[in-house]
Z-matrix of the N, CA and C atoms (Angstrom, degrees):
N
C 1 1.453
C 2 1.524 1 108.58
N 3 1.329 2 110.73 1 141.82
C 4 1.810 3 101.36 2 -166.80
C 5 1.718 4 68.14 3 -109.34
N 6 1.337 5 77.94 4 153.81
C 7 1.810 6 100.34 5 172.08
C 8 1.839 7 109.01 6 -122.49
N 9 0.959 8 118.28 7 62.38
C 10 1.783 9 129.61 8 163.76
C 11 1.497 10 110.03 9 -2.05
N 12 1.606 11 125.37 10 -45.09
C 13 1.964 12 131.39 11 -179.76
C 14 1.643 13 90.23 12 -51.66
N 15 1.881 14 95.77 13 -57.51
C 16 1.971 15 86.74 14 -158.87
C 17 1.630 16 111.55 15 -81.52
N 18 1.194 17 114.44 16 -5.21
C 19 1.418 18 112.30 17 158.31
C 20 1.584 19 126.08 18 -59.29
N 21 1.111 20 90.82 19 -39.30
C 22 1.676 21 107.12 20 -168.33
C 23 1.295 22 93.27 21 -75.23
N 24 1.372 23 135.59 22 -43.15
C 25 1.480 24 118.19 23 -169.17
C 26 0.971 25 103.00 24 -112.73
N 27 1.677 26 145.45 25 22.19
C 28 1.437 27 133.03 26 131.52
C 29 1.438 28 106.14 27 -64.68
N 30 0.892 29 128.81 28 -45.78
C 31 1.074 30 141.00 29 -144.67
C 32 1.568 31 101.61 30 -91.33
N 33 1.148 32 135.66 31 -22.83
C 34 1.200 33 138.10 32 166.17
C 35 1.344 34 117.25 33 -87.12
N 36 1.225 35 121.74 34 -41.36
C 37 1.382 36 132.92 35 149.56
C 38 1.600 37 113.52 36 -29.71
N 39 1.530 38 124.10 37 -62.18
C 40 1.104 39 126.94 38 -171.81
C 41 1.361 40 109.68 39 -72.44
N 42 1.547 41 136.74 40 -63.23
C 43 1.321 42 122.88 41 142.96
C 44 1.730 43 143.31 42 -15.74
N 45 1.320 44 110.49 43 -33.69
C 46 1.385 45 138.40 44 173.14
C 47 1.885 46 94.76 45 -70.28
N 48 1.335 47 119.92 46 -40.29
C 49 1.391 48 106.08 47 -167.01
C 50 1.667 49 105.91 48 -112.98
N 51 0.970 50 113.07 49 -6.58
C 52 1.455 51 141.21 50 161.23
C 53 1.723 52 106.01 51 -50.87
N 54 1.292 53 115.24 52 -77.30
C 55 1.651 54 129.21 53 173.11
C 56 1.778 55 109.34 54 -61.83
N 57 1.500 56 106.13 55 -18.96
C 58 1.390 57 89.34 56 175.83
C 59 1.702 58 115.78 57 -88.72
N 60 1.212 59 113.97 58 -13.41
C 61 1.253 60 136.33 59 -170.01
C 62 1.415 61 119.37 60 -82.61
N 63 1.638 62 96.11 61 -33.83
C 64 1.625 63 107.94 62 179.98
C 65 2.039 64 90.67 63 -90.23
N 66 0.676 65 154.17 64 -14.55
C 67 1.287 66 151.37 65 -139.58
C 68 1.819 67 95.44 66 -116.60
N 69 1.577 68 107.12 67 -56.73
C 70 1.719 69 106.24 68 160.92
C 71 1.303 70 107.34 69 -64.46
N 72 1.060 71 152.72 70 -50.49
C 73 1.144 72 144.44 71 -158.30
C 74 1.899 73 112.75 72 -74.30
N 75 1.227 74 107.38 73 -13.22
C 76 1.787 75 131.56 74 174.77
C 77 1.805 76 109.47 75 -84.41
N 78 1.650 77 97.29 76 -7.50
C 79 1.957 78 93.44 77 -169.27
C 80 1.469 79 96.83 78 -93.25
N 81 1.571 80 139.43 79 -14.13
C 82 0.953 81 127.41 80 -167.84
C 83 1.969 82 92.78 81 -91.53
N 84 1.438 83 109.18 82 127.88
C 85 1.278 84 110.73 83 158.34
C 86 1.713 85 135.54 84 -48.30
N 87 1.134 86 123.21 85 -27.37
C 88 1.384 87 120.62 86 164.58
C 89 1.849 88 109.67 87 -74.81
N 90 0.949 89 101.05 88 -16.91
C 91 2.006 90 98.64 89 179.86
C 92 1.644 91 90.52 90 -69.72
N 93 0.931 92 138.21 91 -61.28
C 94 1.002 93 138.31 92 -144.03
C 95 1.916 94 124.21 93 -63.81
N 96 1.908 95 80.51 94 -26.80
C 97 1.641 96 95.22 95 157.69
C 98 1.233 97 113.65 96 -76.95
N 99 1.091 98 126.33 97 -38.64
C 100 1.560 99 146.22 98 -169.91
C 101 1.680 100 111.80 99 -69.45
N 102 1.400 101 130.78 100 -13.46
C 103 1.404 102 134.16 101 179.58
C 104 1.308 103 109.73 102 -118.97
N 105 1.449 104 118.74 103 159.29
C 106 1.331 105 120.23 104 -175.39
C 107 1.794 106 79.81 105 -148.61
N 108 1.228 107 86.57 106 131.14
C 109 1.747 108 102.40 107 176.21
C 110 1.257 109 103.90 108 -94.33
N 111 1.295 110 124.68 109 153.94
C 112 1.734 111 127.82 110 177.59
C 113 1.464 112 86.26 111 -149.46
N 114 1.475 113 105.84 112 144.81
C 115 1.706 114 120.04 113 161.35
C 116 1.965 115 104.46 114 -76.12
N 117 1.262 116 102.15 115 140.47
C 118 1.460 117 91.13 116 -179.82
C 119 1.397 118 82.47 117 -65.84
N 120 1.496 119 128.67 118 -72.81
C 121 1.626 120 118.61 119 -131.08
C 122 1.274 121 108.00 120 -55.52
N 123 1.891 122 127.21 121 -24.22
C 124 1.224 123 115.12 122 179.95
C 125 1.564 124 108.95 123 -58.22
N 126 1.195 125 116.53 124 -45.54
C 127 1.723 126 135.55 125 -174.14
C 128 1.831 127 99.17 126 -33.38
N 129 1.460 128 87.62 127 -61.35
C 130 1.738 129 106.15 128 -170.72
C 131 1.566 130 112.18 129 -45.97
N 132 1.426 131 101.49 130 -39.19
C 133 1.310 132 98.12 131 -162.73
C 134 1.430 133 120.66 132 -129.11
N 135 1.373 134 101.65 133 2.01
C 136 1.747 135 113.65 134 139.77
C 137 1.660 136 133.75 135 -165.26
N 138 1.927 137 97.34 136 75.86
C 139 1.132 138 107.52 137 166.44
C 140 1.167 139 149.16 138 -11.09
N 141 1.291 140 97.87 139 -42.19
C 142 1.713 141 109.85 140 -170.65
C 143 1.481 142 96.46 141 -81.88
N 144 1.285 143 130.88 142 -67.78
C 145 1.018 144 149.57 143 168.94
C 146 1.768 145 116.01 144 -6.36
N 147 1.297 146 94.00 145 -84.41
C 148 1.756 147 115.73 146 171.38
C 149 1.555 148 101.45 147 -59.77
N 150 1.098 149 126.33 148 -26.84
C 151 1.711 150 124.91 149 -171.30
C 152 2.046 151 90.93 150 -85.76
N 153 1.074 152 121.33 151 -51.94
C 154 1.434 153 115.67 152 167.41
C 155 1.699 154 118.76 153 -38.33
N 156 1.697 155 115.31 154 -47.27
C 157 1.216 156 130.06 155 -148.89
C 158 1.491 157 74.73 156 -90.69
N 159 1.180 158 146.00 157 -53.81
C 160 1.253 159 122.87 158 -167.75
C 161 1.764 160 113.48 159 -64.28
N 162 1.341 161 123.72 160 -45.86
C 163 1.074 162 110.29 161 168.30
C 164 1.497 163 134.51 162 -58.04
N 165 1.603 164 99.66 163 -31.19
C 166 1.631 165 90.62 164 178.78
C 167 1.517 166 119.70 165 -60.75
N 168 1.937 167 108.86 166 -12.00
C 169 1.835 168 109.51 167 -157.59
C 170 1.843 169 75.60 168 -87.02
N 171 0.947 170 136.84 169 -30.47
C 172 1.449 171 136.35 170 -159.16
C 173 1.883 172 112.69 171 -81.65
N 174 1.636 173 84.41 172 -3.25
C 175 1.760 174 79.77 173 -172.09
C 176 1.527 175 111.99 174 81.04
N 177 0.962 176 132.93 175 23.48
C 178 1.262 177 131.02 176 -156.26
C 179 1.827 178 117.53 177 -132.52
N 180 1.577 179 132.75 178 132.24
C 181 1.486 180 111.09 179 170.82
C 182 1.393 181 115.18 180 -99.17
N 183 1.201 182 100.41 181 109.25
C 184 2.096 183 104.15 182 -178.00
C 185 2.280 184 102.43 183 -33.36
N 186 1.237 185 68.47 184 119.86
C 187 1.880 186 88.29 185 178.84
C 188 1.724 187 110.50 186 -59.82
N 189 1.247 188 105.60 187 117.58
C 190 1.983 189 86.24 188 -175.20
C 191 0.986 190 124.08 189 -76.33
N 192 1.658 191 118.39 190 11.40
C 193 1.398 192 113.93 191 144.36
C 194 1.836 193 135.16 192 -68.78
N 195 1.668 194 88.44 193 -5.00
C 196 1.689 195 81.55 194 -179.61
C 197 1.974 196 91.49 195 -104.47
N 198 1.321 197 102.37 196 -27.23
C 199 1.280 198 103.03 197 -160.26
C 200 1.842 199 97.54 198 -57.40
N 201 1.588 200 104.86 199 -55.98
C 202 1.240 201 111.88 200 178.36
C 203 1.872 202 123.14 201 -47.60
N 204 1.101 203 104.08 202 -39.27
C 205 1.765 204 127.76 203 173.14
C 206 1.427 205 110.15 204 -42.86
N 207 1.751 206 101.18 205 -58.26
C 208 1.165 207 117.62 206 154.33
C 209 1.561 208 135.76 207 -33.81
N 210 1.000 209 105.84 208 -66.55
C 211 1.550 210 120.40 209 179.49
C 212 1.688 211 117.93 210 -63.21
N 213 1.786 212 95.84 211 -42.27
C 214 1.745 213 93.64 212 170.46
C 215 1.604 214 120.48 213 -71.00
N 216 1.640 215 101.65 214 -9.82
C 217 1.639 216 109.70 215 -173.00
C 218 1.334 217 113.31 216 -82.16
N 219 1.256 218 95.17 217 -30.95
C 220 1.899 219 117.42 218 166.82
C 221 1.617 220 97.15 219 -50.88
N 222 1.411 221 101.55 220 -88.99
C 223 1.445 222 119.12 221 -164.72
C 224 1.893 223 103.33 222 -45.76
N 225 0.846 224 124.42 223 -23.83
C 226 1.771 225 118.93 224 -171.17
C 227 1.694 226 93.39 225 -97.56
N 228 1.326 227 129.95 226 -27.77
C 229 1.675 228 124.37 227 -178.17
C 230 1.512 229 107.49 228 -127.14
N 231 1.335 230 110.23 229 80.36
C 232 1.507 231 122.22 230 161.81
C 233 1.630 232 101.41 231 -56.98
N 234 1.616 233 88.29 232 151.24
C 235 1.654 234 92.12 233 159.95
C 236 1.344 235 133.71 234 -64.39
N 237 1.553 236 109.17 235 122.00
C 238 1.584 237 98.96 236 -167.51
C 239 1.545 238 121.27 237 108.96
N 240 1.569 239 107.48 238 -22.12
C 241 1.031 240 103.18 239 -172.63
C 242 2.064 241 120.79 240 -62.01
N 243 1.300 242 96.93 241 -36.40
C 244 1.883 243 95.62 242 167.28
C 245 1.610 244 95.77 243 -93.96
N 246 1.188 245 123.74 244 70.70
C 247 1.169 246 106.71 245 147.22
C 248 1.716 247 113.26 246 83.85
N 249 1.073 248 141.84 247 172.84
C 250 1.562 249 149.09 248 162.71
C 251 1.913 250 104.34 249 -121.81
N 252 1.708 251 81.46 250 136.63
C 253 1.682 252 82.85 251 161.33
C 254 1.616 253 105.64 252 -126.82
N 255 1.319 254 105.06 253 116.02
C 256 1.456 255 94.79 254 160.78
C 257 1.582 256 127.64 255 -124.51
N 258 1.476 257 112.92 256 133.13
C 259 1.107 258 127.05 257 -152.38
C 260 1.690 259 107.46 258 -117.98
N 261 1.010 260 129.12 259 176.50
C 262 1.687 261 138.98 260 175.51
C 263 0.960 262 97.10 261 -143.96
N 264 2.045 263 106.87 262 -177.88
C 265 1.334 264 112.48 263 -163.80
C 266 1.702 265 94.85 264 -104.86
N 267 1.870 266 90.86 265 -21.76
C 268 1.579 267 100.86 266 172.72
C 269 1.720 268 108.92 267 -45.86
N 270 1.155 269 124.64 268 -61.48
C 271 1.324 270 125.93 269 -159.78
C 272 1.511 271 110.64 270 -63.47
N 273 1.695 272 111.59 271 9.48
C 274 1.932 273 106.85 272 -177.16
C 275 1.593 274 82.79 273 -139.08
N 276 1.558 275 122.74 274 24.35
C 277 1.346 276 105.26 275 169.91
C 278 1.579 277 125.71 276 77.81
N 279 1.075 278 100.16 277 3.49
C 280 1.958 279 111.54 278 -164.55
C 281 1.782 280 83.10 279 -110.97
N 282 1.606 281 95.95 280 158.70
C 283 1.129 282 116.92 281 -166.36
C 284 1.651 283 92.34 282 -120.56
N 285 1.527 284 135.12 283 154.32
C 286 1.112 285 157.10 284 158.49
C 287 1.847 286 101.52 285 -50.50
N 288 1.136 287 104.94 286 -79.87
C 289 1.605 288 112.45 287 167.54
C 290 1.602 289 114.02 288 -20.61
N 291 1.234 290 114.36 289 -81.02
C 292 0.977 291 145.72 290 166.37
C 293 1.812 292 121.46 291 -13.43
N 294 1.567 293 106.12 292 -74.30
C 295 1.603 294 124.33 293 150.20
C 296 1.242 295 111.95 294 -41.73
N 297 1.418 296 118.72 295 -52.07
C 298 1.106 297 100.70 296 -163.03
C 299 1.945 298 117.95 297 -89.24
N 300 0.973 299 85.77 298 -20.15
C 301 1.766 300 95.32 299 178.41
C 302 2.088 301 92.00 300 -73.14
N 303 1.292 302 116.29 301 -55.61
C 304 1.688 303 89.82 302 170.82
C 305 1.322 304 129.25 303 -76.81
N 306 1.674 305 118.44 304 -4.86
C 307 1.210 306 113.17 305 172.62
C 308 1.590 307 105.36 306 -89.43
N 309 1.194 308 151.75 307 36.22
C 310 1.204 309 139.30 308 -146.33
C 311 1.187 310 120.26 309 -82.41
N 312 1.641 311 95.35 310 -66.34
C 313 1.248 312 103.57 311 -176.92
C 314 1.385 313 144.36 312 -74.88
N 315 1.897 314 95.67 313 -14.30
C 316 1.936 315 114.92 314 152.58
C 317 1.606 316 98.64 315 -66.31
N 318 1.076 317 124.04 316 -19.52
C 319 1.587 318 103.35 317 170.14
C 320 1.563 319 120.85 318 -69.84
N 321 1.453 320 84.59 319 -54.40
C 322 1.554 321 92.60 320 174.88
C 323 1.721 322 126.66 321 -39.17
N 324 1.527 323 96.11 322 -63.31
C 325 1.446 324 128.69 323 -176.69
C 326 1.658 325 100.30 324 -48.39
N 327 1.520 326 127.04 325 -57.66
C 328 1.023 327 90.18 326 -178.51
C 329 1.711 328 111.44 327 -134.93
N 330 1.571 329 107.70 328 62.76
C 331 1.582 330 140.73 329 174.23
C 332 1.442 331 75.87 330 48.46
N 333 1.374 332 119.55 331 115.71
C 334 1.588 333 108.83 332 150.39
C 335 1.283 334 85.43 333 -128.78
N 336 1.409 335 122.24 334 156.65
C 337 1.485 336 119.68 335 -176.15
C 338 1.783 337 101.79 336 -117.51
N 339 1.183 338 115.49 337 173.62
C 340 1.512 339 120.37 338 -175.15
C 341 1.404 340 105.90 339 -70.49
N 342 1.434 341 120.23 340 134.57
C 343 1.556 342 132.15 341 162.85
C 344 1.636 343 105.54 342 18.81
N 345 1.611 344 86.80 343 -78.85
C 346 1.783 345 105.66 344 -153.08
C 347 1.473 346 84.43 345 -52.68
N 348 1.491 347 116.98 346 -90.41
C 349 1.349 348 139.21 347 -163.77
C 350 1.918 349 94.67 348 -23.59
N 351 1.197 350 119.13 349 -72.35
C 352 1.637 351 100.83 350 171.69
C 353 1.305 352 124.49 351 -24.07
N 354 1.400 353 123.23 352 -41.74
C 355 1.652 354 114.41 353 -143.32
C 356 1.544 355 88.37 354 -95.78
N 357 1.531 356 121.59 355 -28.74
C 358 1.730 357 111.51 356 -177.94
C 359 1.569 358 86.30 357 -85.83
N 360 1.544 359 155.41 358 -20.10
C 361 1.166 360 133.01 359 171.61
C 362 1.492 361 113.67 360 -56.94
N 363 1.563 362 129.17 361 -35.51
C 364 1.365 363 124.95 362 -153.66
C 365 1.468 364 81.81 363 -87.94
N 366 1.087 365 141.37 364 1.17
C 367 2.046 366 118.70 365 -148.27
C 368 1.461 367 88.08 366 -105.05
């Protein structure tokens, strides 16, 4: 029997130490050359794009074998194609409030904005 309550708060727990980990690991000055931040939703919704922007910070020209890889991976997995899952925080017992008052300061740290506000940022 899966029990969804203790999912939600393992699982927030592990995330909870997850963001604290990436956040120490950001205080040493050489990390900071060493990471390249990407928005997922930009990722989601234009691969190629953000996959360019990471190579150009690297010095680098995206190979058009990945670029192309890319594009056929697009074209073979439309959105939707396995199906949709949509989930809440309701359904593991976690509150919006809640997440976000312990997720805060990985928000802060590295501007992530709420759900919605992302998805009209990537469009």
């Amino acid at each position: 029997v899966v029990d969804p309550l203790l999912i939600g708060r393992q699982l927030k727990e592990f995330v909870r130490v997850h963001f604290e980990r990436m956040i120490a690991s950001r205080r040493a000055p050489e990390m900071e050359r060493r990471i390249i931040d990407v928005d997922y939703y930009r990722l989601l919704s234009a691969p190629e794009v953000v996959l360019t922007e990471v190579y150009d910070k690297m010095n680098l020209e995206i190979p058009p074998a990945v670029r192309n890889g890319v594009a056929e991976w697009r074209r073979n997995n439309p959105p939707g194609k396995r199906g949709a899952h949509n989930y809440s925080l309701d359904d593991f017992g976690l509150k919006a409030e809640d997440v976000s008052e312990e997720y805060g300061k990985y928000f802060q740290t590295f501007d992530v904005p709420r759900e919605a506000a992302a998805l009209l940022r990537s469009t």
